[in-house]
DRENDO-1510 file (C-alpha; in Angstrom, 1 decimal, always signed):
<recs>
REC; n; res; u; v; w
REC; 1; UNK; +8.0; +60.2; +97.8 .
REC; 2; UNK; +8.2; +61.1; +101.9 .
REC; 3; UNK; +11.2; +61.2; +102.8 .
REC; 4; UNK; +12.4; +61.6; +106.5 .
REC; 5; UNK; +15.5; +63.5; +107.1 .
REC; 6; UNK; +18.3; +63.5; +110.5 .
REC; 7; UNK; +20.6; +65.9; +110.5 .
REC; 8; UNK; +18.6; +68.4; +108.2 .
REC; 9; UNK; +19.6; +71.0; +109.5 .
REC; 10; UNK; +23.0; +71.0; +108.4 .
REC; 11; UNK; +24.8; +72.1; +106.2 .
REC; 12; UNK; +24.6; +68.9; +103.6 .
REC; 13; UNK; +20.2; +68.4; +104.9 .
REC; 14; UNK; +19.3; +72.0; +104.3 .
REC; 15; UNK; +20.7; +71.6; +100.5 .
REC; 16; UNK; +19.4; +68.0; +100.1 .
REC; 17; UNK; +16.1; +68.9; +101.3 .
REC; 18; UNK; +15.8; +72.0; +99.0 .
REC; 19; UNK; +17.0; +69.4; +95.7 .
REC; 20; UNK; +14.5; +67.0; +97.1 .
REC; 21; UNK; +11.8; +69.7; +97.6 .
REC; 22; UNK; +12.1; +70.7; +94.2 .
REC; 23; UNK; +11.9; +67.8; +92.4 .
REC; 24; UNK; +8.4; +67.5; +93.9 .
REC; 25; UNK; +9.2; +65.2; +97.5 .
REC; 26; UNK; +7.4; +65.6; +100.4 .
REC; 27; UNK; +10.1; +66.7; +102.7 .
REC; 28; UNK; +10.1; +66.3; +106.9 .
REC; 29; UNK; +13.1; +66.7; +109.0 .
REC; 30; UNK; +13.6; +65.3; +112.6 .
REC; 31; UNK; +15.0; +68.1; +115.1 .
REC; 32; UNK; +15.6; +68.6; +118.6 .
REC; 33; UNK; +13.8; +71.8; +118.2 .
REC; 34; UNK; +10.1; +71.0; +116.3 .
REC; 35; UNK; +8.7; +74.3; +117.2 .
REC; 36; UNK; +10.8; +76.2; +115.1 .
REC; 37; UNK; +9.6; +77.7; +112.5 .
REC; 38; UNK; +10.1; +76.2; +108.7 .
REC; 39; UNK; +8.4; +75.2; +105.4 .
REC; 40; UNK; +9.7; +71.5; +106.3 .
REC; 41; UNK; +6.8; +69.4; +108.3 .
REC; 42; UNK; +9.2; +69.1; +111.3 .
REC; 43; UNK; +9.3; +66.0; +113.9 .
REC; 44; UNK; +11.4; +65.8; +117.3 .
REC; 45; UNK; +13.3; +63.8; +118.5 .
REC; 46; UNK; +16.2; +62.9; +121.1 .
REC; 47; UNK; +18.3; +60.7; +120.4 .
REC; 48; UNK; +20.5; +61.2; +123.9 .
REC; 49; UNK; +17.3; +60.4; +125.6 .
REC; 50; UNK; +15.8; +57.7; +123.4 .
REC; 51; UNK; +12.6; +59.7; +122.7 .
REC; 52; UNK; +11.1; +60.3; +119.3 .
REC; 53; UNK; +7.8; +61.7; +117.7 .
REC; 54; UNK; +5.8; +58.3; +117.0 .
REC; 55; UNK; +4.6; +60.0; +114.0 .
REC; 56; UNK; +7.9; +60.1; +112.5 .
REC; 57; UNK; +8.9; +56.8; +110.8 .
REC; 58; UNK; +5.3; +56.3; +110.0 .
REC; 59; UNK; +5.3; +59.2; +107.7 .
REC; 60; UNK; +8.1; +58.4; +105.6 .
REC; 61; UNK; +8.9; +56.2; +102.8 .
REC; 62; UNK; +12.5; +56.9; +102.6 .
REC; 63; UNK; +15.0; +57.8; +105.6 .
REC; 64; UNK; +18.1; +59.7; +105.1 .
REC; 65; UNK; +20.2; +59.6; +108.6 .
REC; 66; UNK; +23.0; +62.7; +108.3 .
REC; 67; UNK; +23.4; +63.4; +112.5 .
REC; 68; UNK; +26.3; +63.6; +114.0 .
REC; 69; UNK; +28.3; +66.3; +115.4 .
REC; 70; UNK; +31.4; +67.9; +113.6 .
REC; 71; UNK; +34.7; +65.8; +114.2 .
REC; 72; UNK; +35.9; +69.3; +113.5 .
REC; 73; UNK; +34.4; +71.7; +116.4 .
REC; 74; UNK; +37.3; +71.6; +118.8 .
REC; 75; UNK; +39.9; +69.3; +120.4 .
REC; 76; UNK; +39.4; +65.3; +120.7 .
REC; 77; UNK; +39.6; +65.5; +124.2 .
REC; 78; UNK; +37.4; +62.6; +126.1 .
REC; 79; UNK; +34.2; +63.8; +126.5 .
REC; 80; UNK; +34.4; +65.4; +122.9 .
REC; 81; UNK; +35.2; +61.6; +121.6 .
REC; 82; UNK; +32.1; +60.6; +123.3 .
REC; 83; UNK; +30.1; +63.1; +121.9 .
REC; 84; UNK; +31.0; +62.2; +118.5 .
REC; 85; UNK; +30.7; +59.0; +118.8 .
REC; 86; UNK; +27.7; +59.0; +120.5 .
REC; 87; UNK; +25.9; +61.6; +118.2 .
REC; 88; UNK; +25.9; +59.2; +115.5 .
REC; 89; UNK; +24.8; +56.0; +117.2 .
REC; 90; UNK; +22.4; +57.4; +119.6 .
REC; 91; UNK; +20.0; +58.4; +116.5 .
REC; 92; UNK; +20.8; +54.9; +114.3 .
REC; 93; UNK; +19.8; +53.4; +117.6 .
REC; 94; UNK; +16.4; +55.1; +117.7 .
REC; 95; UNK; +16.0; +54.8; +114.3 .
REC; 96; UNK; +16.4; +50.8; +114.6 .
REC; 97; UNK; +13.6; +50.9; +117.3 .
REC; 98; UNK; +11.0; +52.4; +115.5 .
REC; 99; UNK; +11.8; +51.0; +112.2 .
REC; 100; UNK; +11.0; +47.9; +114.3 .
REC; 101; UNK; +8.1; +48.4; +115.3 .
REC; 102; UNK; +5.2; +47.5; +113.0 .
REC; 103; UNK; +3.0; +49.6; +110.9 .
REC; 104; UNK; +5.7; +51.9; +108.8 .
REC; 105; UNK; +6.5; +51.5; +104.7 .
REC; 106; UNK; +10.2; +52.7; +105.0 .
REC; 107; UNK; +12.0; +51.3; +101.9 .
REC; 108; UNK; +14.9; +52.5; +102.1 .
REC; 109; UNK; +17.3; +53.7; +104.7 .
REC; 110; UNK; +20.6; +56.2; +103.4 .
REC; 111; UNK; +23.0; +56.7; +106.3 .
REC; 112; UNK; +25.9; +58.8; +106.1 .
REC; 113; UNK; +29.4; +57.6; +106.5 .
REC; 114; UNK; +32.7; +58.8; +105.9 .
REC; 115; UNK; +36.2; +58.0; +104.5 .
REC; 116; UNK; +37.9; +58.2; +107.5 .
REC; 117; UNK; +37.1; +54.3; +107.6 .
REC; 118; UNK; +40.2; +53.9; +105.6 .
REC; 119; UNK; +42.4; +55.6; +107.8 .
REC; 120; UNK; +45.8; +57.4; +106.7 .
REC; 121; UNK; +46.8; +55.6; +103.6 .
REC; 122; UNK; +49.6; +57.9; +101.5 .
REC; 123; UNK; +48.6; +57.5; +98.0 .
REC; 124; UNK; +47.5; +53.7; +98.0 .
REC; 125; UNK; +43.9; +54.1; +95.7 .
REC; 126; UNK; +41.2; +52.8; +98.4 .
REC; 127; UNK; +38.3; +51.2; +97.2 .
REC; 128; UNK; +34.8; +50.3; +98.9 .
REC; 129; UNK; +36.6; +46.8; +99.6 .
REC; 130; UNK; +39.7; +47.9; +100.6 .
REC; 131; UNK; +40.8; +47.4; +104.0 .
REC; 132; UNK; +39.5; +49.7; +106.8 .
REC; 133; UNK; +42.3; +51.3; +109.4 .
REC; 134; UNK; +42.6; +49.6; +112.9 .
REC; 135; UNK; +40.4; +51.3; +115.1 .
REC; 136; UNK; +42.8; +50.5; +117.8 .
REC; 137; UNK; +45.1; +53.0; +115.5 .
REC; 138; UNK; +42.7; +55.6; +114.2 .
REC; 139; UNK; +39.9; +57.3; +116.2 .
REC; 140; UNK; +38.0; +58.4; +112.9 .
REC; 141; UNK; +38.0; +54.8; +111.5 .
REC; 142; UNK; +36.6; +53.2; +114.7 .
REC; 143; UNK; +34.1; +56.0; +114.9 .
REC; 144; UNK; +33.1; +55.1; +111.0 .
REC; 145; UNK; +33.1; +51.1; +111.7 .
REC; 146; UNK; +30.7; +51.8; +114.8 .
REC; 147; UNK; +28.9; +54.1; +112.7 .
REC; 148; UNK; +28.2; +51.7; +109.6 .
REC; 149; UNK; +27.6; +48.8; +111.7 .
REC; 150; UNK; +25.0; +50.4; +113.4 .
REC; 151; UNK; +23.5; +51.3; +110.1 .
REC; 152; UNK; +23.8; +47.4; +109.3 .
REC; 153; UNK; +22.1; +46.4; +112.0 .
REC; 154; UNK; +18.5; +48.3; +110.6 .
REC; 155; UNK; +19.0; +46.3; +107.0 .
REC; 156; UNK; +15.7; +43.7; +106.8 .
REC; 157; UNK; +13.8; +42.3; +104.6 .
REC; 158; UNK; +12.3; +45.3; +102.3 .
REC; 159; UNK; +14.6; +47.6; +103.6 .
REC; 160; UNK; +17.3; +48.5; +101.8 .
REC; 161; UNK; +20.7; +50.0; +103.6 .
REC; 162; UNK; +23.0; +52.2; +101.4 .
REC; 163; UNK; +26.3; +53.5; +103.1 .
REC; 164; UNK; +27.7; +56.9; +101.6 .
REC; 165; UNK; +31.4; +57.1; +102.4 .
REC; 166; UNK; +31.1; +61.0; +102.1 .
REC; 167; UNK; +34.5; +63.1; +101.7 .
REC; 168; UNK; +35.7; +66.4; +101.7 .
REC; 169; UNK; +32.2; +68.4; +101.1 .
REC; 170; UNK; +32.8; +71.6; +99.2 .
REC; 171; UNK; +30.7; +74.7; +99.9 .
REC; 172; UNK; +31.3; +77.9; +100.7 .
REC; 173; UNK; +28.3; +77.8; +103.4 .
REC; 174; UNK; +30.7; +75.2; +105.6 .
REC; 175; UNK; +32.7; +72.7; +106.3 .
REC; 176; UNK; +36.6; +72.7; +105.3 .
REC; 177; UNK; +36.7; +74.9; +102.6 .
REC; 178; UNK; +35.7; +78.2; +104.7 .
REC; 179; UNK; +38.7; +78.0; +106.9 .
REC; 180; UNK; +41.1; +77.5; +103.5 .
REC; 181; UNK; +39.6; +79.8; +101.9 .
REC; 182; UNK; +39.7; +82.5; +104.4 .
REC; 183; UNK; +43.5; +82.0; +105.0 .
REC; 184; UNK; +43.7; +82.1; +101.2 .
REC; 185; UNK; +41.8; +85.3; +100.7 .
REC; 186; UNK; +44.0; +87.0; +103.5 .
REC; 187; UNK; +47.4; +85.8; +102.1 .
REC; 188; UNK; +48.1; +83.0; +104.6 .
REC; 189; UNK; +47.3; +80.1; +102.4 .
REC; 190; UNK; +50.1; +77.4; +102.8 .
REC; 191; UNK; +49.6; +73.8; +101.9 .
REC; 192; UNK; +49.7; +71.6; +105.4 .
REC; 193; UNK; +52.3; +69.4; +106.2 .
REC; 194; UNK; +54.3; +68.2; +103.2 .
REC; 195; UNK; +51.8; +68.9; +101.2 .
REC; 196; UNK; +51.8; +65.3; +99.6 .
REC; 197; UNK; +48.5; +63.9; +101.5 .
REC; 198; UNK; +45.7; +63.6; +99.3 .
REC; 199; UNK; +42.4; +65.4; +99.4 .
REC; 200; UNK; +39.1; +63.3; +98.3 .
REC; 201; UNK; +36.6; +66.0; +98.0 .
REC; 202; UNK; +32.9; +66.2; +96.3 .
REC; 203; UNK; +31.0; +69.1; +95.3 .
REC; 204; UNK; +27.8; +70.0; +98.0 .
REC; 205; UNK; +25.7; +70.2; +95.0 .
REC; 206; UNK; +27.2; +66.5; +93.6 .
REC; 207; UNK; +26.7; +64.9; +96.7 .
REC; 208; UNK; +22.8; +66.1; +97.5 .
REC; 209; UNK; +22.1; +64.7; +93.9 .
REC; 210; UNK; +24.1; +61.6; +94.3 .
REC; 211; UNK; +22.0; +60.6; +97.6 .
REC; 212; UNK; +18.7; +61.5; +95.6 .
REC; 213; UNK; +19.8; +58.7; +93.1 .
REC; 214; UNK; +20.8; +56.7; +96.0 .
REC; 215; UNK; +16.9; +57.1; +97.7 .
REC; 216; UNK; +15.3; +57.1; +94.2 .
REC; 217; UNK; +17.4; +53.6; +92.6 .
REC; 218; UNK; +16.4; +50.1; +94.5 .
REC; 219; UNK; +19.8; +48.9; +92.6 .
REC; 220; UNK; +21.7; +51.3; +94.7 .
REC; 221; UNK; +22.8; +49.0; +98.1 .
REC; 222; UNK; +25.9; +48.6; +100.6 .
REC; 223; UNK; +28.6; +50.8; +100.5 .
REC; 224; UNK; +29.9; +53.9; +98.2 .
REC; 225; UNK; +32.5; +56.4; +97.9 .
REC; 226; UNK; +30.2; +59.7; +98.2 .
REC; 227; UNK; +34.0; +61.5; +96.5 .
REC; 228; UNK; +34.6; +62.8; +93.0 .
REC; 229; UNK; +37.0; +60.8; +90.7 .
REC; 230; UNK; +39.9; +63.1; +90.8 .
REC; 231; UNK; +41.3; +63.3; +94.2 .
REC; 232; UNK; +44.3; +65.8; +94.9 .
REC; 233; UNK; +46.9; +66.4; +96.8 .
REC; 234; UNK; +46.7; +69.1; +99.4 .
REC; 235; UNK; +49.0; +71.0; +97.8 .
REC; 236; UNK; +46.8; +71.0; +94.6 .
REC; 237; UNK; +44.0; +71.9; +96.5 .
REC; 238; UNK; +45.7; +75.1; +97.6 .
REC; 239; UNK; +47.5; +76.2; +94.7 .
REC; 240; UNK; +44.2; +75.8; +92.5 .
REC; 241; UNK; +41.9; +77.8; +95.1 .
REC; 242; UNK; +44.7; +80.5; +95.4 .
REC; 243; UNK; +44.1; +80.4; +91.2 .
REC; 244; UNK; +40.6; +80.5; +91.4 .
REC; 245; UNK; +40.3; +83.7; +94.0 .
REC; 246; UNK; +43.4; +85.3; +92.4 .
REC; 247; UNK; +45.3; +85.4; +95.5 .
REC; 248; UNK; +49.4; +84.4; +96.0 .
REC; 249; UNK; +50.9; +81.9; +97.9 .
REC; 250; UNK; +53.6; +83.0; +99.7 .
REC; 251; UNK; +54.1; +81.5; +102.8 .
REC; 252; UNK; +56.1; +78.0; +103.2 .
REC; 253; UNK; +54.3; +75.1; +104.1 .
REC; 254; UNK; +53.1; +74.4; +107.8 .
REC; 255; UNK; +54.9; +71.9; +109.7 .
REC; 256; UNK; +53.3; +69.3; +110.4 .
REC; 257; UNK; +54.6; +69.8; +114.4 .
REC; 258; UNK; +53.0; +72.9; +114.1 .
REC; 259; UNK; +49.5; +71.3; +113.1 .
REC; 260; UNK; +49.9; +68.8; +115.7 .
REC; 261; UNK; +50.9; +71.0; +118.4 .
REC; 262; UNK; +47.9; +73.4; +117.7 .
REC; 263; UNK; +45.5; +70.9; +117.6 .
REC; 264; UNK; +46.7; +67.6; +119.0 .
REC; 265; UNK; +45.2; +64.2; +117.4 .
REC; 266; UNK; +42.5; +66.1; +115.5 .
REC; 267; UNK; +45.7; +67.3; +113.0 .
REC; 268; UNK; +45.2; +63.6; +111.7 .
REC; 269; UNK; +41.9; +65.8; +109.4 .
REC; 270; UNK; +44.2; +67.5; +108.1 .
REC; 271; UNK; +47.5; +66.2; +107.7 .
REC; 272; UNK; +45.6; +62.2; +107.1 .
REC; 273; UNK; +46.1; +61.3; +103.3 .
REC; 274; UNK; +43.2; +59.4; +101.8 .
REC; 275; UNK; +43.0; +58.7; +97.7 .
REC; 276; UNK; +39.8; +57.1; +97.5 .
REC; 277; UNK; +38.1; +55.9; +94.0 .
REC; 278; UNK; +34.6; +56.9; +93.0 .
REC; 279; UNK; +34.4; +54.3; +90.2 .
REC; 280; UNK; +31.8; +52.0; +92.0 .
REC; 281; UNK; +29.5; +55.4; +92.1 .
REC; 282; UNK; +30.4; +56.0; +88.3 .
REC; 283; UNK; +29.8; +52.0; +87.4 .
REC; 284; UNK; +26.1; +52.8; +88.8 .
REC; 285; UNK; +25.7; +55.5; +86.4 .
REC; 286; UNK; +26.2; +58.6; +88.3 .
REC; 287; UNK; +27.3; +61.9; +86.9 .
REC; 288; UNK; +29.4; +64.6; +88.4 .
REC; 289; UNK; +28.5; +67.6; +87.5 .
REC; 290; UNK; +31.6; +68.6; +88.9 .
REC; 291; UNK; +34.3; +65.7; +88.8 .
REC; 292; UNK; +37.5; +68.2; +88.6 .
REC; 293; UNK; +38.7; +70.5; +91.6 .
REC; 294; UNK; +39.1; +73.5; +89.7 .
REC; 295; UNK; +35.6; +73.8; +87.9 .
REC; 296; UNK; +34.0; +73.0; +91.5 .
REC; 297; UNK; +35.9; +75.7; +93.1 .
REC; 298; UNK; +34.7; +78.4; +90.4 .
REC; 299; UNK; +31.4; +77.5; +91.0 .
REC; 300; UNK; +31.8; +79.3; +94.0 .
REC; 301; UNK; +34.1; +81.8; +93.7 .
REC; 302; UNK; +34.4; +82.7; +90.2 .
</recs>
């Protein structure tokens, strides 16, 4: 298979692209910077400014669409919630364009999404058709509703859509275990808040295979929760990585003021509680090589 990737140069399309590579893919990525130097054929593109390499789309059989900048790389102000907004629609806008045009044998599109659809929920278990948050209430879940719908848009006939509703990714390489780890490993680990928010998380390894199987299986359509089956609370999540690098916990929790003082609506990361059910994922006959916190967190650290 050729399969196209946005966003591989992240932290989730560097891994993909490696599982994908070795189980005998051809591999391209589309990049703002095509004159870099990789063993990935490379294609630019700009999705700001609506130009792409028309050799692109052509090439590919499968599209996987991961771009869009971090909701995590400093404060919400209103530019920022442009950018990340615009980040992710720019490219699905481009990509809808080409995939247009005639003369391409794209299958199948994959295009990231994330929980944050569902908004803060307590411990309510939220399921694929479960209600989404009010964007009018919850910047992340309008962001996500945009987001999929422009992903919706590109479904025709012979071209299958599948939605990833991607969690907490673990790796130590990025994302939201460095910075909780790091605090760990210094003895400032604290759980967040009141500790009782829950945590849907999935394994970096997990979730590259799990969108393989999505590219790979034509049953494979719609909307998925791309999170293991055994959420935790945030609490757990510390106490269990303070067991796995053999550190203490000794400081009190961190008001949520605190959190939201530092970092103004952004805190609703990391102080939002989302218990989200993977068992449409399992029902299609995925495995998780990792489906419990603590194994996943050895993997790394042990």
């Amino acid at each position: 298979m050729k399969i196209l990737i946005t966003g591989g140069t992240g932290m989730i399309g560097q891994r993909l692209a490696e599982l994908l590579l070795d189980h005998g893919h051809d591999v391209a990525l589309l990049t703002r910077e095509p004159g870099k130097s990789s063993h990935y054929r490379l294609f630019g593109w700009d999705p700001a400014a609506g130009t792409i390499d028309p050799a692109a789309v052509p090439y590919a059989d499968y599209v996987v669409n991961l771009a869009g900048s971090s909701v995590a790389d400093g404060k919400w102000t209103t530019s920022r919630k442009h950018e990340i907004l615009r980040s992710r629609l720019d490219g699905l806008e481009l990509l809808q364009r080409e995939l247009a045009k005639p003369g391409h044998h794209v299958r199948t599109l994959v295009s990231a999404s994330a929980i944050g659809i569902y908004g803060d929920r307590g411990d309510e278990l939220l399921h694929e058709n479960s209600p989404t948050a009010a964007p009018t209430d919850d910047f992340l879940a309008d962001v996500v509703l945009q987001w999929e719908a422009g992903a919706r848009a590109i479904a025709a006939p012979g071209l299958r859509v599948v939605l990833p509703r991607i969690g907490i990714v673990l790796s130590p390489e990025g994302g939201a275990l460095v910075p909780i780890a790091k605090t760990v490993r210094y003895g400032a680990g604290a759980p967040l808040g009141s500790g009782r928010q829950y945590m849907s998380w999935i394994h970096l390894d997990d979730l590259c295979r799990l969108l393989r199987q999505m590219v790979q299986d034509e049953l494979w359509q719609g909307e998925y929760n791309a999170v293991a089956p055994h959420p935790v609370t945030n609490q757990e999540f510390t106490e269990t990585l303070a067991q796995v690098m053999h550190r203490p916990l000794v400081l009190p929790k961190v008001p949520a003021f605190g959190l939201k003082l530092a970092m103004g609506e952004m805190s609703e990361i990391v102080l939002g509680s989302q218990r989200v059910s993977a068992d449409k994922v399992l029902s299609q006959g995925f495995q998780f090589e990792y489906p419990e916190l603590r194994a996943a967190l050895e993997s790394f650290y042990e």
